[in-house]
TORKOL-4160 file (C-alpha; in steps of 0.2 Angstrom, whole numbers, padded with zeros to 4 digits, m for minus):
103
<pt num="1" X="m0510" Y="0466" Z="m0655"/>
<pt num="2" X="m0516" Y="0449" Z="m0663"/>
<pt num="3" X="m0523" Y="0443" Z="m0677"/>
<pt num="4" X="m0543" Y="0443" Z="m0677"/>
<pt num="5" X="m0555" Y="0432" Z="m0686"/>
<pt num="6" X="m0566" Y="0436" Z="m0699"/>
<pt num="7" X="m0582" Y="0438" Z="m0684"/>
<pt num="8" X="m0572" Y="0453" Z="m0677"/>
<pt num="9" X="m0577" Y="0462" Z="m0690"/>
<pt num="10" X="m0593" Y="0465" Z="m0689"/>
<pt num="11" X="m0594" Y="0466" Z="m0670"/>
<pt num="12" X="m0602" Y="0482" Z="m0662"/>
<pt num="13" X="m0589" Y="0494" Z="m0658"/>
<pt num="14" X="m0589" Y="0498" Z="m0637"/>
<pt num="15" X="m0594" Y="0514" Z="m0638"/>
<pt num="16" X="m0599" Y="0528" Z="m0654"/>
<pt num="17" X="m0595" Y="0543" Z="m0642"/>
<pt num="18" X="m0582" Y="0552" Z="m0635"/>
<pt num="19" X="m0583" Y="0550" Z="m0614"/>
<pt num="20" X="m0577" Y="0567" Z="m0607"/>
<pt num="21" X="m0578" Y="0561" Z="m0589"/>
<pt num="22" X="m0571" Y="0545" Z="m0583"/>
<pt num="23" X="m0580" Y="0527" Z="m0586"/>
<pt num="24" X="m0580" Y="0508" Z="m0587"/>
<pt num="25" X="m0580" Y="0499" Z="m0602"/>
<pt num="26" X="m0586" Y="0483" Z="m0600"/>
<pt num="27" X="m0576" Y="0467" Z="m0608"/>
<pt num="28" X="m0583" Y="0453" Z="m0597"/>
<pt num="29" X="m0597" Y="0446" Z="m0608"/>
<pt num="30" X="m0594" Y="0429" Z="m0614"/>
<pt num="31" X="m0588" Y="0433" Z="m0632"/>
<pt num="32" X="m0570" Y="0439" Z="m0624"/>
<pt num="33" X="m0570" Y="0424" Z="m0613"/>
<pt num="34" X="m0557" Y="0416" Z="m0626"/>
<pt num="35" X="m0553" Y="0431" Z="m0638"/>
<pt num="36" X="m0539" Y="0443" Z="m0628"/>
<pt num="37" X="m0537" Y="0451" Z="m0646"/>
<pt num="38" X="m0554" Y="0454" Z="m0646"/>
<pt num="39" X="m0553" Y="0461" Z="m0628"/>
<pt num="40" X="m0536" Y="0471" Z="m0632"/>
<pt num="41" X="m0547" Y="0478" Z="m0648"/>
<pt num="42" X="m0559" Y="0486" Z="m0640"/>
<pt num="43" X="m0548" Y="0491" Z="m0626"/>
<pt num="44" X="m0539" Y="0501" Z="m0634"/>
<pt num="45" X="m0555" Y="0507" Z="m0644"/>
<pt num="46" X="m0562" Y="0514" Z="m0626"/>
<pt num="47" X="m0545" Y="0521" Z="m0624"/>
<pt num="48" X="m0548" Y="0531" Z="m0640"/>
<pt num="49" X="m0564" Y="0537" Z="m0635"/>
<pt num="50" X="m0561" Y="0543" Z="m0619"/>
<pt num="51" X="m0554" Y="0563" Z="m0617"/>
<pt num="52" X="m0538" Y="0568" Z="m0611"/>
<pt num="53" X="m0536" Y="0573" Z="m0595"/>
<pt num="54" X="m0549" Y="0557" Z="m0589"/>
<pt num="55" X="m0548" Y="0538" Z="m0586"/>
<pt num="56" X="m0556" Y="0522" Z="m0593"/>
<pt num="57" X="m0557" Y="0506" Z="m0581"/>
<pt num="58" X="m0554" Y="0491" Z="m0594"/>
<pt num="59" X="m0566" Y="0479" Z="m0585"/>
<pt num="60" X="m0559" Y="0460" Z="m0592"/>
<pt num="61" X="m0567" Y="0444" Z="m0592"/>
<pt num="62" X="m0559" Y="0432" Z="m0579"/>
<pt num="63" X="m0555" Y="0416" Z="m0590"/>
<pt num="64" X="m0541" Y="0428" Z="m0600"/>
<pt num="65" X="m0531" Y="0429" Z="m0583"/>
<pt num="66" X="m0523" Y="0444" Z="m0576"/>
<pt num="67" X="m0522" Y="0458" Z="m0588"/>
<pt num="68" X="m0501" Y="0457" Z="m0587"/>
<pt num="69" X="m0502" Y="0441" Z="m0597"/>
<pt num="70" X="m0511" Y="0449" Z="m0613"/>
<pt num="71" X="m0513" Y="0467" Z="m0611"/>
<pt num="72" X="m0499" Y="0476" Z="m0603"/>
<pt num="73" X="m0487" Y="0472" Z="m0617"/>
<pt num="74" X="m0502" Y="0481" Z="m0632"/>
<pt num="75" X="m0503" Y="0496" Z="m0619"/>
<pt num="76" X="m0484" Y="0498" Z="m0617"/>
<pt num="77" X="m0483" Y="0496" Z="m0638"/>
<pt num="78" X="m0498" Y="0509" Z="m0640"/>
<pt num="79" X="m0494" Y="0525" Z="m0646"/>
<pt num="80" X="m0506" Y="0535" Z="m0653"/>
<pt num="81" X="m0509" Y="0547" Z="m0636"/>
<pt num="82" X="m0500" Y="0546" Z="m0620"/>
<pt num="83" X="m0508" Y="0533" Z="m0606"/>
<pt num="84" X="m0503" Y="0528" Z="m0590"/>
<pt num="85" X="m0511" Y="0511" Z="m0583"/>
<pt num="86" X="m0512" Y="0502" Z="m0565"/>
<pt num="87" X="m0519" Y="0485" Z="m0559"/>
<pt num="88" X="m0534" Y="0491" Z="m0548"/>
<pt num="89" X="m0542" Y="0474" Z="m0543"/>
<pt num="90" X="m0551" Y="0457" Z="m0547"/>
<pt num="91" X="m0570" Y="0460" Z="m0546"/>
<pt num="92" X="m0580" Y="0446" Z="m0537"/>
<pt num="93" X="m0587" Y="0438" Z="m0553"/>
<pt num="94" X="m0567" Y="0433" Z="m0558"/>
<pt num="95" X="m0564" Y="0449" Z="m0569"/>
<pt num="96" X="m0550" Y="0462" Z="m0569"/>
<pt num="97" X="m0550" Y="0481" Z="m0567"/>
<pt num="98" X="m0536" Y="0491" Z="m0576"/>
<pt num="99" X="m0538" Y="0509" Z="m0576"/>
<pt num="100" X="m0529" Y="0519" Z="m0591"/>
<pt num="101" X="m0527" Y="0537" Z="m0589"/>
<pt num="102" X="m0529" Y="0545" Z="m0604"/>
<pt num="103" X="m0516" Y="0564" Z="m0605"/>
């Protein structure tokens, strides 16, 4: 997943509570402009918090690209339950929707 600096740790986390439904989380404000580890984090933190059976839309800030270039690879690697992801679309403002099924 990256390295982090030493801010990342006292960051909010994206969410305290489990989602039993499908949601968005949303990692377009400016502080993931330039941190795909920071974005990858709490990605994968939504992912956590989000019940089997229902899917998270990982909303990415435009400046970090499309998601294949630093988020596919940490999904693919992730283990911890079992996920299925696609590419849904480029928002207007410049940002990328994956959606990440949660089994």
């Amino acid at each position: 997943m990256g390295t982090t600096d030493d801010h990342d740790h006292d960051a909010e986390p994206v969410t305290a509570e489990m989602h039993d439904n499908s949601w968005s989380v949303n990692l377009e404000t400016p502080e993931y402009a330039d941190d795909p580890a920071r974005a990858v984090r709490d990605g994968v933190d939504a992912i956590e918090h989000t019940v089997s059976g229902n899917h998270v839309n990982l909303v990415t800030h435009g400046e970090l690209g499309h998601p294949e270039t630093f988020l596919y690879d940490e999904l693919e690697a992730y283990s911890e339950r079992s996920i299925e992801w696609e590419y849904i679309d480029q928002c207007g403002c410049g940002g990328h929707v994956t959606r990440v099924y949660v089994e």
